[in-house]
N, C-alpha and C positions, 0 to 999 in steps of 0.2 A: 519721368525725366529721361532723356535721351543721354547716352554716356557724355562724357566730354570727349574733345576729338585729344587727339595723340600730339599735337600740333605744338609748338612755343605759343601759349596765351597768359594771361594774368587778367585778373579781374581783383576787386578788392578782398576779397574772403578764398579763392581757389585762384591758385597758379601749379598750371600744364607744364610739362617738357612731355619729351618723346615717352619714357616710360619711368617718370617720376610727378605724383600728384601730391601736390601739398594744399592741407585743407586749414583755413585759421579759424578761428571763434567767431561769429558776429560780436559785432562793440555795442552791438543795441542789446541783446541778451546780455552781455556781460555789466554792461551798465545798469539792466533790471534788477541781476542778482544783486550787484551791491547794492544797489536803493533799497531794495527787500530785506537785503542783511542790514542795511543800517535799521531799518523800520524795526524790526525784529529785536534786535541791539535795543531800541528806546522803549519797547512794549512790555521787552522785559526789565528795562532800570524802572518803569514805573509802574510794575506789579509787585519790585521788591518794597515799593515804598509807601504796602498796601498795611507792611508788617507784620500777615500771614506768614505762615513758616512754609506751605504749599511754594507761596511763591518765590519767597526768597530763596527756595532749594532752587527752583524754574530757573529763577534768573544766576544765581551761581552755575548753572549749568547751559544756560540760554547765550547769556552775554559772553563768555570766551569761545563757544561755537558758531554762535554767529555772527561774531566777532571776526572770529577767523575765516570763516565764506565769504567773506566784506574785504578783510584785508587778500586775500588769494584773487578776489574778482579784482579788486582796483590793479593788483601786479598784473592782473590778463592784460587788462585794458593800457598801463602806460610800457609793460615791456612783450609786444608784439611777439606771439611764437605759434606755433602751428598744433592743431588739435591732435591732426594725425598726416600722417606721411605714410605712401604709397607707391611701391615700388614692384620691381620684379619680383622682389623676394620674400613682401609683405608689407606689412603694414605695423605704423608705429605709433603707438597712442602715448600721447604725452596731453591729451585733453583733459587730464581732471590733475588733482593734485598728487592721484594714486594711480594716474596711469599704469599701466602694464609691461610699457615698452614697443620692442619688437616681437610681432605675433606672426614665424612664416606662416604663408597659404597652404602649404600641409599640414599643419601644424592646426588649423582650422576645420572642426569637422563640417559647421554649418551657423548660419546666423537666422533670429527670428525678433518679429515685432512682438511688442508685447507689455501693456499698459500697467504701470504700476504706481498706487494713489494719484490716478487722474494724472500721468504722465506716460507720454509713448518713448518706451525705451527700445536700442536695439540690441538683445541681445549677441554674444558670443560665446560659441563655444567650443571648444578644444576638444583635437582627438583624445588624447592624451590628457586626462586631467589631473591624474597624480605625477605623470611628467612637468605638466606647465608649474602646478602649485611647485613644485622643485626649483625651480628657476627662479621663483619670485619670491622677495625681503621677506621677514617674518611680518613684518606690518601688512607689505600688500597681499600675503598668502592668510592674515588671518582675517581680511575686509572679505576675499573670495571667498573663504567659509561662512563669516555671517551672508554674503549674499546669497548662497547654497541654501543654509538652515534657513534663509528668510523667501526661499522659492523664486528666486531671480536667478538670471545667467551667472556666470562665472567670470565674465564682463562685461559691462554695459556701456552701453553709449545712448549719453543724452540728450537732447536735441537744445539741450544750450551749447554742446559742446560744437555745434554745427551750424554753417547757414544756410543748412538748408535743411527737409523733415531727417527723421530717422529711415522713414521708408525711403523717400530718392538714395540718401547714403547708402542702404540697405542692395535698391537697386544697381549703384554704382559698382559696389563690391560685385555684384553677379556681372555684370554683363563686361566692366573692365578683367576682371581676374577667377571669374568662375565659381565665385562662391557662391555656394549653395543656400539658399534662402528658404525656410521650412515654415510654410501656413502655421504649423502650433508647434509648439514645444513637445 
């Protein structure tokens, strides 16, 4: 993918200024997840009504989680906000429900792709890793450690959060603002 120019543009999912990019969610992926969460939601009311006790744990635990992926997808979809924002200064992830925030470009050692259960995620990662966990809620400092203990970045981006792959995103970050993109981990 070639950078985007510098220019005033807008497109429906990416709008340009001079040296601010704002990126929003596709409405086609956001609308999947909720179908998927609702699907999810009904597989598990009729596994509890199998009245195995397997499942009835499943779905005490299935249906208020995927539940809750269903309700956050439908708010993507009717209250319009941006996955991440890109500026001089960095970049701002407000893409998932546990975004990050503001991440400066120094503050970034380096990004990589990197597939996990049959999905291309793109990794990030901080120079500084017990500086960033410092900064972040105890909620989102303790999801960065399950994703550490679970051998993932420290934060991810996924290619629902975007419309475009995780690699163009990937690319964009390098060639708009110099981040460094690394073949493996």
């Amino acid at each position: 993918m070639s950078p985007l120019p510098h220019s005033e543009a807008e497109t429906g999912n990416v709008s340009v200024t001079t040296d601010r990019l704002v990126i929003y969610p596709s409405r086609v992926k956001m609308a999947l997840v909720l179908l998927g969460a609702i699907a999810l939601v009904l597989v598990c009311l009729w596994a509890a009504k199998t009245g195995f006790w397997d499942a009835i744990l499943a779905a005490c635990i299935g249906v208020p989680f995927f539940g809750a992926c269903g309700l956050y997808a439908a708010y993507r979809l009717i209250r319009r906000r941006p996955s991440f924002e890109m500026d001089s200064m960095g970049i701002i992830d407000t893409g998932s429900a546990i975004g990050v925030g503001r991440v400066f470009w120094e503050d970034i050692d380096h990004v990589y792709l990197y597939m996990y259960h049959r999905q291309w995620l793109l990794g990030i990662v901080p120079r500084d890793l017990e500086g960033f966990l410092s900064r972040q809620n105890s909620f989102r400092r303790s999801v960065i450690q399950l994703n550490l203990r679970l051998g993932c970045a420290p934060v991810n981006v996924s290619g629902v959060q975007l419309p475009m792959s995780v690699a163009e995103f990937a690319e964009l970050l390098h060639t708009r603002h110099g981040v460094r993109v690394k073949s493996d981990a």
